[in-house]
VEXVO-965844 format. One line per field, with one value per residue (C-alpha): z, x, y; residue number from 1; residue in one letter. Coordinates in Angstrom, 3 decimals. Each point is the difference from the previous one (the first is absolute). Layout:
N
Z = c(Z, ...)
X = c(X, ...)
Y = c(Y, ...)
seq = c(NUM, ...)
type = c(a, ...)
//
This chain:
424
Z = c(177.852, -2.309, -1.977, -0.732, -1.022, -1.923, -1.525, -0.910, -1.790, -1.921, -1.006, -0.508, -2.457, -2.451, 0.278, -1.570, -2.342, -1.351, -0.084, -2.550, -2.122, -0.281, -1.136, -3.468, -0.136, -2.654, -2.227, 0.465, -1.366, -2.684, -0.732, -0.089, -1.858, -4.180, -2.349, -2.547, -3.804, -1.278, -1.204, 3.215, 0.936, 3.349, 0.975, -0.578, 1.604, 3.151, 0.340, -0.584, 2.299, 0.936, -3.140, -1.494, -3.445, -2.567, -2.882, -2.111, -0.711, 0.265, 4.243, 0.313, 1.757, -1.543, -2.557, -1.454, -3.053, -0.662, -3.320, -0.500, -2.813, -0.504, 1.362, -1.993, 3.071, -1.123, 3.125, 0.285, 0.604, 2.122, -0.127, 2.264, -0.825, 3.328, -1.036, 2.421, -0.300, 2.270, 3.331, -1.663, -3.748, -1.152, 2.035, -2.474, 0.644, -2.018, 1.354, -1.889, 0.988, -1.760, 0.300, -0.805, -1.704, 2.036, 2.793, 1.090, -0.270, 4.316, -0.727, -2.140, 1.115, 3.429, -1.302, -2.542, 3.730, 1.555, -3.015, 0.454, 3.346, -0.419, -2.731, 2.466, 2.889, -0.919, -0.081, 2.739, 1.259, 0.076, 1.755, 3.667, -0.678, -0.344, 3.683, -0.285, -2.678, 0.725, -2.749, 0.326, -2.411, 0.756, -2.427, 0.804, -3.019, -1.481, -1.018, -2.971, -3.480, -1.314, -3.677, -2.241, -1.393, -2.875, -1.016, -0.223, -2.101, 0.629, -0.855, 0.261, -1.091, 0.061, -1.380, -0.048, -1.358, 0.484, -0.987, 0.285, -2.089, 0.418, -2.026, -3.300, 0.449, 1.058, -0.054, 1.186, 0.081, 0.543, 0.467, 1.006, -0.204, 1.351, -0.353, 1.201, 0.453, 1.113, 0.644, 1.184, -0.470, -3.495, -1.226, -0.589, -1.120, -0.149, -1.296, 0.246, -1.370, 0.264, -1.422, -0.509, -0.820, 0.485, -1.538, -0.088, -0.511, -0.694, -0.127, -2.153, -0.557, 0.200, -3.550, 0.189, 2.174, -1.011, 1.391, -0.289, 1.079, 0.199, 0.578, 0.210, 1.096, 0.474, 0.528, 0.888, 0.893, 0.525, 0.630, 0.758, 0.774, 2.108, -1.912, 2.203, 2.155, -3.141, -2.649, -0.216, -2.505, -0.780, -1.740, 0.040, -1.978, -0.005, -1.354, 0.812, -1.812, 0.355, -1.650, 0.667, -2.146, -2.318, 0.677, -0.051, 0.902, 0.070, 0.455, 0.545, 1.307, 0.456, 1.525, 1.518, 1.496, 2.662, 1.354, 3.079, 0.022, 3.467, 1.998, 0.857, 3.721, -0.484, -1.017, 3.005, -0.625, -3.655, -3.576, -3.671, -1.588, -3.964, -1.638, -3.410, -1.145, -3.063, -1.076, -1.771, 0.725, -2.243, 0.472, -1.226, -0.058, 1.345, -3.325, -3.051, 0.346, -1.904, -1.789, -0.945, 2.325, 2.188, 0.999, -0.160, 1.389, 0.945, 0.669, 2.413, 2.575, 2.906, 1.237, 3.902, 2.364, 3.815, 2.237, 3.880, 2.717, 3.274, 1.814, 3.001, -2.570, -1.226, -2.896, -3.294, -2.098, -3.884, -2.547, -3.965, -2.327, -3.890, -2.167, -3.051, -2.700, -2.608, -2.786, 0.375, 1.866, -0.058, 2.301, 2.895, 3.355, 2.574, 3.056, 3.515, 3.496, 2.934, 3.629, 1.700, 3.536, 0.836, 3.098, -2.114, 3.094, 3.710, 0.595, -3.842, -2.167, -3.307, -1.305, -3.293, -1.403, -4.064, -2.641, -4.032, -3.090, -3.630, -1.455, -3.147, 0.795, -0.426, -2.193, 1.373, -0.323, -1.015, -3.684, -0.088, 1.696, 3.546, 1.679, 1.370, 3.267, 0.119, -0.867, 3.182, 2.500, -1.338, -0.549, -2.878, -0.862, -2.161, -2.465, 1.765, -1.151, 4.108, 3.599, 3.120, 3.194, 2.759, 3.279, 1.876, 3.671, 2.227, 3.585, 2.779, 3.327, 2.555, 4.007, 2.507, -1.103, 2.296, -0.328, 2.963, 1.100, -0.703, 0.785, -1.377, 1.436, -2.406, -2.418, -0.700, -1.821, -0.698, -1.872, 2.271, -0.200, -3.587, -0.253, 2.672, -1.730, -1.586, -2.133, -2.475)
X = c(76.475, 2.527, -2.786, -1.339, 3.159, 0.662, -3.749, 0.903, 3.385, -1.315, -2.735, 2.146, 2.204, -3.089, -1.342, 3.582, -0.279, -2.574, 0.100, 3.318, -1.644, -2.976, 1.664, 1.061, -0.817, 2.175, -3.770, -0.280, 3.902, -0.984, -3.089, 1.674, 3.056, -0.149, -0.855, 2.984, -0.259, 3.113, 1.222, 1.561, 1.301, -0.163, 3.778, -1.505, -3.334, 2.147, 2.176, -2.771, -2.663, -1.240, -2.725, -2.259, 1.234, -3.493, -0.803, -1.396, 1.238, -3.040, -0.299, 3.341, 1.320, 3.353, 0.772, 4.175, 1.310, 2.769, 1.843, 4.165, 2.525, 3.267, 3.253, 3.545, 1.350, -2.465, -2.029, -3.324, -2.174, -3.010, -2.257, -3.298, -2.853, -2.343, -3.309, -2.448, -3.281, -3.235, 1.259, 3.536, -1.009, 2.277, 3.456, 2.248, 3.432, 2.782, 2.227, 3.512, 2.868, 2.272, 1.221, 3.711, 0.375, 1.596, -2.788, -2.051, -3.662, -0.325, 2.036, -2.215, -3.346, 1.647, 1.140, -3.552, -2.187, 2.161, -0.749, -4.127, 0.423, 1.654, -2.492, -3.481, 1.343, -1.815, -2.979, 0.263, 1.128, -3.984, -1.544, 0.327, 2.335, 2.813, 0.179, 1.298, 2.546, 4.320, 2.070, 3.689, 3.281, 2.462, 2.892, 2.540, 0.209, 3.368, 0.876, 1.401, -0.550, 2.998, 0.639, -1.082, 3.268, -1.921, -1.461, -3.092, 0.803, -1.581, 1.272, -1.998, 0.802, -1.881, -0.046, -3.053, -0.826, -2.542, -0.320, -2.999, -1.065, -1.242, 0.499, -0.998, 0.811, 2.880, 0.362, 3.040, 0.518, 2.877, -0.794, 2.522, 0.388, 2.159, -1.896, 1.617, -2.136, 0.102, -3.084, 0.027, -2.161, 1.399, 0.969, -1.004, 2.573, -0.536, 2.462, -0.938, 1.711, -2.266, 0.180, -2.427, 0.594, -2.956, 0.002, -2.779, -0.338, -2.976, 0.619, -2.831, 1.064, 3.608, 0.716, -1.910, 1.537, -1.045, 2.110, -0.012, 2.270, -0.490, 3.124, -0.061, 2.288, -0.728, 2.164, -2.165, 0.444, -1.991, 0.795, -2.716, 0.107, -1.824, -1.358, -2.801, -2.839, -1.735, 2.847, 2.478, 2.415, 2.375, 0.526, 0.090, 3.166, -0.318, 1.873, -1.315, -0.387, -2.809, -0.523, -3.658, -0.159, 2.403, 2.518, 3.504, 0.728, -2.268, 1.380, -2.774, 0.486, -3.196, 0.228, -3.375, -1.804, -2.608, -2.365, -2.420, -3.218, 0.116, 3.335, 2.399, -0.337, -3.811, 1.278, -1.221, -3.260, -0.421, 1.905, -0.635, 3.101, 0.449, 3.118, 1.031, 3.138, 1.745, 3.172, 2.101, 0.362, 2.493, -1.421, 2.360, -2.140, 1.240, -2.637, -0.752, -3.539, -3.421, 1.076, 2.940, 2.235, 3.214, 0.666, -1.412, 0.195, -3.252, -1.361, -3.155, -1.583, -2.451, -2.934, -1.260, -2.777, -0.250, -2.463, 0.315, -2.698, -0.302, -3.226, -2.219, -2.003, 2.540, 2.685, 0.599, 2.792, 0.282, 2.471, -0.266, 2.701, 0.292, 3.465, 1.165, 2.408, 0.906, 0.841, -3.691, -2.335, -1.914, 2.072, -1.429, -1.295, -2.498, -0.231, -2.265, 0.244, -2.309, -0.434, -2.994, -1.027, -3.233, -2.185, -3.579, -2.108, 0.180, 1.511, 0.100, 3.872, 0.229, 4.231, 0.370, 3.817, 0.544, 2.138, 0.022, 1.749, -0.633, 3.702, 0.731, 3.751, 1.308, 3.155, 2.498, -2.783, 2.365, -0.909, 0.439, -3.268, 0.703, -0.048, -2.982, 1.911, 1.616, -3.365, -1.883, 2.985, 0.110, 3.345, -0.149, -2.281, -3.002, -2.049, -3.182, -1.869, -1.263, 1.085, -1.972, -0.745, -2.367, -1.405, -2.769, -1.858, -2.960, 0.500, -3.273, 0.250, -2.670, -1.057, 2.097, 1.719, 2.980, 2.645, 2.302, 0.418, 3.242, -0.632, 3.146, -1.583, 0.116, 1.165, 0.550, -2.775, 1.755, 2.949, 2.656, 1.929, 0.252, 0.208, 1.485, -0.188, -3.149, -0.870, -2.739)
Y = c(120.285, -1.837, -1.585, 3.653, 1.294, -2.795, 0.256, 3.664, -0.775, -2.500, 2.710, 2.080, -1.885, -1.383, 3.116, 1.633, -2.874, 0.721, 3.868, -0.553, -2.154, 2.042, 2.815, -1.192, -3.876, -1.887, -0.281, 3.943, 0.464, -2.262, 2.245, 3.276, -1.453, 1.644, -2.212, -0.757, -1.104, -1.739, -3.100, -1.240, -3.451, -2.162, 1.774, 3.652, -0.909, -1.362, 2.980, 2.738, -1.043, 3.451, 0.444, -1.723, -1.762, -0.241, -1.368, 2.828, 3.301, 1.797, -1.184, 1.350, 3.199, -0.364, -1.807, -0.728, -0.344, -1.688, -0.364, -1.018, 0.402, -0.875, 1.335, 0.918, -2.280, -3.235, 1.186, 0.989, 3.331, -0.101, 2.544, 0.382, 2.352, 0.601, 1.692, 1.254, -0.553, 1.006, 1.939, 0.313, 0.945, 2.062, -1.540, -1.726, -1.123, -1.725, -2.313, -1.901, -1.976, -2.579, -2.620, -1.450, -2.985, -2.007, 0.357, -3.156, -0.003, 0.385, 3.400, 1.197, -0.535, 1.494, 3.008, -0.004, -0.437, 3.089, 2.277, -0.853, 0.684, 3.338, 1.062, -1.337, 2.509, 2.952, -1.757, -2.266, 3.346, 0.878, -2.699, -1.070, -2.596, 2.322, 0.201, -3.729, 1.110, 0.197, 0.948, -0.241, 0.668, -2.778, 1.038, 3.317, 2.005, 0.466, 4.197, -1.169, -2.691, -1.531, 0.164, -3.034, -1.220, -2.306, 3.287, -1.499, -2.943, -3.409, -3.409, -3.485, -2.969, -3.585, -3.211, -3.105, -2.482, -3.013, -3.945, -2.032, -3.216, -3.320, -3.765, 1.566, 3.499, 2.638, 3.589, 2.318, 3.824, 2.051, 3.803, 3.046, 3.761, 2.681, 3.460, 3.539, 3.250, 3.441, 1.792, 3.707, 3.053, 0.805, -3.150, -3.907, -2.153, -3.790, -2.840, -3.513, -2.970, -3.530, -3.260, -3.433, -3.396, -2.192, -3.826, -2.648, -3.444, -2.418, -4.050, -1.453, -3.358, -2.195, 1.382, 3.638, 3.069, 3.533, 2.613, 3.998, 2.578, 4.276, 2.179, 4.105, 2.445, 3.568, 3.139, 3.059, 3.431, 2.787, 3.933, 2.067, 4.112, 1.969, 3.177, 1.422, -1.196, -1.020, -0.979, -2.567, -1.191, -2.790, -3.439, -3.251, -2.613, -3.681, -3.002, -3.531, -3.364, -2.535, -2.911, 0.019, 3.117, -1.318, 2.986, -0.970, 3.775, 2.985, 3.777, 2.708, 3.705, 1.851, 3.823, 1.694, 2.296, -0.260, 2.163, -0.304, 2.012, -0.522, 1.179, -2.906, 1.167, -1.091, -3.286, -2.638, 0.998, 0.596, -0.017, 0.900, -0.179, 0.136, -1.423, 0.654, -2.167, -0.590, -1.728, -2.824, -3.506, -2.656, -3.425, -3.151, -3.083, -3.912, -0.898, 1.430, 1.571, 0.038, 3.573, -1.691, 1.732, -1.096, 3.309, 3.515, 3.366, 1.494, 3.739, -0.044, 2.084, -0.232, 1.672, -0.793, 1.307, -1.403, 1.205, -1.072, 0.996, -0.881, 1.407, -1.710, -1.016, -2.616, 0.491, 0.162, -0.874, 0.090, 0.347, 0.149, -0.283, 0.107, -0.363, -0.756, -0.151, 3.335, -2.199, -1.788, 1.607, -3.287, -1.976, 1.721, -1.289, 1.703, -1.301, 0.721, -0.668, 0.591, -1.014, 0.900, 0.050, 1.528, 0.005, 1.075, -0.847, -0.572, -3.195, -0.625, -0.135, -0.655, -0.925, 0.188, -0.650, -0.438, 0.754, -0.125, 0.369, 0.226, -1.992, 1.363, 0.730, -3.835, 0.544, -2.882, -2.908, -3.053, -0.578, -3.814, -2.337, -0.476, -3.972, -0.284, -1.462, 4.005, 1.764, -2.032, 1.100, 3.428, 0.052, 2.936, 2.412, -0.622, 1.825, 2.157, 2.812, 0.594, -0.658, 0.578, -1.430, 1.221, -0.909, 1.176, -0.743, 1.390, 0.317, 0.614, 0.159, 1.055, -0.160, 1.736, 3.315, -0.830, -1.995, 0.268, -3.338, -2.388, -3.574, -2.469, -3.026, -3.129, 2.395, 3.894, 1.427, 2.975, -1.867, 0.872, -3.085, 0.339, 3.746, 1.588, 3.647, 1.115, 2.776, 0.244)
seq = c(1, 2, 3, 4, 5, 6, 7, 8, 9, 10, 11, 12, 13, 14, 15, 16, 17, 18, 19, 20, 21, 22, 23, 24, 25, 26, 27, 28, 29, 30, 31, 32, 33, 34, 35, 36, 37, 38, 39, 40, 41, 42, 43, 44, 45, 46, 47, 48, 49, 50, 51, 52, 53, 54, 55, 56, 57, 58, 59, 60, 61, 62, 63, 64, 65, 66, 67, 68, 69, 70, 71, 72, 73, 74, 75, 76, 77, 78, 79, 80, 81, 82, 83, 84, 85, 86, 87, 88, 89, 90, 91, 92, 93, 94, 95, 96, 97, 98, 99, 100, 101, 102, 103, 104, 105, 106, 107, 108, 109, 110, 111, 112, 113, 114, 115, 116, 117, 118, 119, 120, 121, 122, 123, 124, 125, 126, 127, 128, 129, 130, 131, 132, 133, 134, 135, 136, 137, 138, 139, 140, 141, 142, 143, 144, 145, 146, 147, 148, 149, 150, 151, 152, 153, 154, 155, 156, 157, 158, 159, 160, 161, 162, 163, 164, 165, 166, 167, 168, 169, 170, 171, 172, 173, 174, 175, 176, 177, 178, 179, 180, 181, 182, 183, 184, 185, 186, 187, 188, 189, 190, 191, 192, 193, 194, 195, 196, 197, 198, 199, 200, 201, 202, 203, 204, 205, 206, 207, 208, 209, 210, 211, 212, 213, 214, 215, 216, 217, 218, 219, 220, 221, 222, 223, 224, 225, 226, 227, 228, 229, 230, 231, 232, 233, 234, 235, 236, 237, 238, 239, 240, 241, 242, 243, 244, 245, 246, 247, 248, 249, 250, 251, 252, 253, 254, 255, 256, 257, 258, 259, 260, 261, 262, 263, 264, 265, 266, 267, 268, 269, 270, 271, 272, 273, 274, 275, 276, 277, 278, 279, 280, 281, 282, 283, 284, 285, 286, 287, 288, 289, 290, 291, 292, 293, 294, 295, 296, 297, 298, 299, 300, 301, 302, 303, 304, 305, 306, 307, 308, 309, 310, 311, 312, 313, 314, 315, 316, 317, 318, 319, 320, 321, 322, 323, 324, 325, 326, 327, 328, 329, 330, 331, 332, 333, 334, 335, 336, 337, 338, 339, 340, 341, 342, 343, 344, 345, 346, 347, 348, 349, 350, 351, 352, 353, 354, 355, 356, 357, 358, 359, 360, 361, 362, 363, 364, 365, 366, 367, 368, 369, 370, 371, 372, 373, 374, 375, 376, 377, 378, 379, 380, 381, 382, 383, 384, 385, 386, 387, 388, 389, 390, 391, 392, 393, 394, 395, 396, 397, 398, 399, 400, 401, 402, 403, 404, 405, 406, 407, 408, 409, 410, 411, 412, 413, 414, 415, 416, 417, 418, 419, 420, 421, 422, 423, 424)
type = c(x, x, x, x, x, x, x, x, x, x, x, x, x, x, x, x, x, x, x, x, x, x, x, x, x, x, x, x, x, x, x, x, x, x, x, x, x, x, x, x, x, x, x, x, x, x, x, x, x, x, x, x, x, x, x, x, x, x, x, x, x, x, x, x, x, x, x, x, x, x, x, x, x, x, x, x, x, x, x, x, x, x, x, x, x, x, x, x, x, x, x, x, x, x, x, x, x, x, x, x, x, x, x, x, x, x, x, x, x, x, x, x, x, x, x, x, x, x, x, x, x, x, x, x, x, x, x, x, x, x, x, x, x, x, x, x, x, x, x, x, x, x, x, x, x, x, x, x, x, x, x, x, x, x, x, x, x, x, x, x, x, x, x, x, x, x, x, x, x, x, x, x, x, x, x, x, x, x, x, x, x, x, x, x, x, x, x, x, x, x, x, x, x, x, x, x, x, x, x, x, x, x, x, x, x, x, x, x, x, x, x, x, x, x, x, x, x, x, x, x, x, x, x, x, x, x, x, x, x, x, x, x, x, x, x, x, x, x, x, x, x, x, x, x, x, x, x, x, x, x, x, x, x, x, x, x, x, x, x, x, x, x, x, x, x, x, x, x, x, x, x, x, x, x, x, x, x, x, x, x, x, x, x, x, x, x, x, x, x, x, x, x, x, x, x, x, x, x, x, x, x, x, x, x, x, x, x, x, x, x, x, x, x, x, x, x, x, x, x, x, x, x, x, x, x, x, x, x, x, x, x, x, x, x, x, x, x, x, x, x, x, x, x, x, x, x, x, x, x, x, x, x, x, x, x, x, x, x, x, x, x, x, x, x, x, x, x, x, x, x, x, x, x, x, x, x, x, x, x, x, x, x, x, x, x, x, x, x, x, x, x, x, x, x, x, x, x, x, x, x, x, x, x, x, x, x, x, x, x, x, x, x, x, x, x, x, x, x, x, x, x, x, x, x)
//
């Protein structure tokens, strides 16, 4: 009799077993979990285990956005974009939070994992996994907001500097700035103060040494006004010295006007903003120049276009610029910047980052010949008619469309160590 009971129990309790697992199975979660486009590292992957990360867009159910900016506080924005696609075409959410400053990286790729998981709810929301799903508030809510007494004003400081060098060679730099902004809804203002000192030295032989030295200082600021949605205006005044540029002082103030064909609110996801400046800068020079000149006072304006896109498809950003001088218009320069990244096939990205200038603007060159010791450590600026530099890579990946797994053995593949907040 006690055998048969026990037989029965027994029964009982594989059979119970094996009725809970069969009801959802961890592979059958797995199965009905979305699947998520994003560019997500090993932490995000970790935390977010309830969908299915892949590796193209097109595969995806949802797939996020994300895009930052700048803060007035020296923080940064985050913005998410979740798009629907296939049974949730036509659900589109927008997600943002910032962070402060003085946050460490685990902060804020915490708070950046609780912000996915508050925008995947609604459509976790609409699979059987939500069954598995607690959400809690941890923090009481306070009735009232106490008033900013730096009325939004921001102050930073910071100083750096590096040494490195060997038997035959040494090189220091000193860096600093102190910068103060405010940044509201109706106005920009921006003051920064920075200097550089950076010294090198080369030991050829007992009798040879070959040393060069580049100073600057720079006093910025920058007041910008809110017009409308569209319209902005403001201006920029600078004095700085650099030896490089063989300015013993420069003054410049330029006033402007900007306007966005796209609204500013639009401005995470896409930009075309025209600026027109125009205004007077007095240049006093360490060395008499090729013109002639130890000093002059100049009259010059500006004339910019940037256009910024972010789509699933990739982004684009580029900006063109052309200026010159009123008293001749042939000391001009026109310059263009771009930065692709384009997914123009499955599993297929082409990056694509460049920029160029036509140098016709060159009014301080040094006129005496140069040592050849100062030309080869670029310690002033030299005659050119063109700048550019690019780069440019192909990227294709195929097999498996998911890409849930995080494995850190012998290594993270997902670059945690190094990076331990990701955003694309």
């Amino acid at each position: 009799m006690k055998k048969t009971i026990l037989f029965f129990a027994l029964s009982l309790i594989i059979l119970q077993s094996y009725s809970r697992g069969a009801v959802l199975p961890a592979d059958t979660l797995r199965k009905n979990a979305i699947n998520v486009y994003m560019e997500s590292s090993d932490f995000i992957r970790k935390e977010i285990p309830y969908v299915n990360y892949v590796r193209e867009i097109k595969d995806a159910d949802v797939y996020i956005i994300s895009t930052r900016q700048n803060t007035g506080s020296h923080g940064t924005e985050y913005t998410y974009f979740l798009v629907g696609q296939k049974s949730f075409a036509g659900m589109a959410d927008t997600l943002i939070f910032t962070s402060t400053p003085d946050e460490t990286a685990e902060i804020t790729r915490h708070k950046q994992v609780n912000n996915l998981k508050m925008g995947l709810m609604r459509y976790v929301a609409r699979t059987p996994l939500a069954g598995y799903i607690n959400i809690t508030f941890t923090e009481p809510l306070q009735e009232t907001i106490s008033t900013d007494k730096w009325n939004s004003w921001v102050f930073r400081s910071s100083i750096s500097g590096f040494l490195n060098g060997e038997k035959t060679f040494r090189s220091t730099n000193l860096s600093g700035s102190l910068t103060a902004s405010r940044i509201t809804e109706d106005w920009k203002i921006n003051l920064l103060s920075e200097l550089n000192q950076n010294d090198t030295k080369y030991l050829i032989n007992d009798s040879v040494t070959i040393r060069g030295t580049n100073s600057s200082k720079k006093l910025d600021a920058l007041v910008v006004k809110s017009i409308s949605d569209h319209w902005s205006a403001g201006a920029r005044t600078e004095l700085r010295s650099s030896s490089f540029n063989n300015e013993k002082i420069r003054i410049s103030f330029m006033p402007g006007i900007e306007y966005d064909i796209y609204p500013y609110s639009e401005s995470t996801r896409r930009q075309l903003r025209i600026l027109y400046t125009a205004g007077y800068t007095f240049v006093n020079y360490m060395d008499t120049t090729i013109y002639n000149r130890i000093s002059e006072n100049l009259w010059s304006h500006a004339l910019s276009a940037s256009y910024e896109v972010v789509q699933k498809w990739g982004n684009i950003n580029l900006v063109a610029e052309y200026r010159n001088y009123f008293h001749d218009w042939s000391k001009n320069n026109l310059s263009l910047t771009a930065f692709l990244d384009l997914r123009i096939a499955r599993g297929l990205t082409v990056s694509f980052m460049g920029s160029g200038s036509m140098v016709h603007d060159q009014l301080g060159l040094i006129r005496e010949n140069l040592p050849l010791d100062q030309i080869l450590l670029q310690k002033k600026k030299l005659a050119t008619q063109f700048e550019y530099f690019t780069s440019f890579g192909f990227t294709y990946t195929f097999g498996s469309i998911y890409n849930n797994v995080v494995n850190p053995r012998f290594g993270n593949s997902g670059g945690e160590m190094m990076m331990p907040f990701m955003m694309p």
